[in-house]
C-alpha positions as semicolon CSV with decimal commas, in nm:
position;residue;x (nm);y (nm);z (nm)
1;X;-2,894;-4,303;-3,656
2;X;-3,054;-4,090;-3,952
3;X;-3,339;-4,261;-3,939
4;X;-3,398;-4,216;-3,563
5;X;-3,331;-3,864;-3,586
6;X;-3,592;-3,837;-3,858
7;X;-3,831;-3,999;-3,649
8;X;-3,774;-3,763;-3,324
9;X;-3,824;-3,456;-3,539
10;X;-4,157;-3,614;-3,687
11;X;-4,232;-3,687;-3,328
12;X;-4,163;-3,298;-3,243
13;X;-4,370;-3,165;-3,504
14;X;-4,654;-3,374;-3,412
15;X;-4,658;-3,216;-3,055
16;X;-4,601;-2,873;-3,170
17;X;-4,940;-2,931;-3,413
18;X;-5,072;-3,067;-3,103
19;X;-5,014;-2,728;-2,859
20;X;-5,163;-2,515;-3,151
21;X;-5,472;-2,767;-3,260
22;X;-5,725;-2,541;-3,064
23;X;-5,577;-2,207;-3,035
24;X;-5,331;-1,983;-3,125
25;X;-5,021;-2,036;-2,903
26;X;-4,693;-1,790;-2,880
27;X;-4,339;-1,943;-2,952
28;X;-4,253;-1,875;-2,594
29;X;-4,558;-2,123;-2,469
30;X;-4,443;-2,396;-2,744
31;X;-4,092;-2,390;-2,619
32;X;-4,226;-2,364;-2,242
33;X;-4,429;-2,685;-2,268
34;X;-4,183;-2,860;-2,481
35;X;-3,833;-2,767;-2,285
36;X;-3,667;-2,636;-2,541
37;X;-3,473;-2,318;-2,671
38;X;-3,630;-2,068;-2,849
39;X;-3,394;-2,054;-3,146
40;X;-3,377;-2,391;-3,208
41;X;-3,742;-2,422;-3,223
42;X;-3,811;-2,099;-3,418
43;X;-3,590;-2,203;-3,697
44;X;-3,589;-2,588;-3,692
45;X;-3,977;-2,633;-3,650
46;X;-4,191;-2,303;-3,672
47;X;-4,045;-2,080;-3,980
48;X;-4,081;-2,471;-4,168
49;X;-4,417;-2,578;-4,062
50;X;-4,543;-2,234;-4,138
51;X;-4,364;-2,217;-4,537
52;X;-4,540;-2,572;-4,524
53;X;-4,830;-2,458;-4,477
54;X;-4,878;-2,671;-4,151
55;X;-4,899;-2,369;-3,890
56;X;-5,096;-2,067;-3,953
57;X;-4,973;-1,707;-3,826
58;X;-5,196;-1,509;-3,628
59;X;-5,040;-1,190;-3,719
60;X;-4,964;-1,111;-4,082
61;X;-4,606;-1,201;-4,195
62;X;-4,371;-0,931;-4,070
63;X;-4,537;-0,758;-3,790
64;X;-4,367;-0,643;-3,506
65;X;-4,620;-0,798;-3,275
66;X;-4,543;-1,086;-3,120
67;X;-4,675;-1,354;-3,322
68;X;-4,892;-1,664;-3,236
69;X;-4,947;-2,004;-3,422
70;X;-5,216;-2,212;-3,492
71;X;-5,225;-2,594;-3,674
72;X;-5,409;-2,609;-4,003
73;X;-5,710;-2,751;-3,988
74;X;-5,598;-3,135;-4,152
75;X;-5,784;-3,228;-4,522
76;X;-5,956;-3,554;-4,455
């Protein structure tokens, strides 16, 4: 049961790189395309993938803007 769990939120994060691979994307067209609350994506997948250096802000940290994400560019 873990594991599959693990699995679905590997799965997730792979699609969410996906949406922001060419441009950046706001968390309300993420969760749009992926039907799926706000919240839960905001602090289960974006605030993570961004301290992990995964997603890249558009806006600097902290502005009251709304703020757009965009996948790192993968090391080969």
């Amino acid at each position: 049961m873990v594991e599959r769990n693990k699995l679905a939120q590997e799965s997730l994060r792979e699609r969410i790189l996906e949406i922001c691979r060419e441009k950046y994307v706001s968390l309300g067209e993420i969760c749009l395309v992926l039907d799926m609350n706000k919240n839960t994506i905001r602090a289960g997948y974006i605030y993570p993938m961004v301290k992990e250096g995964m997603l890249m802000q558009e806006q600097p940290p902290g502005t009251k803007n709304s703020q757009r994400y965009k996948a790192r560019k993968r090391k080969k």
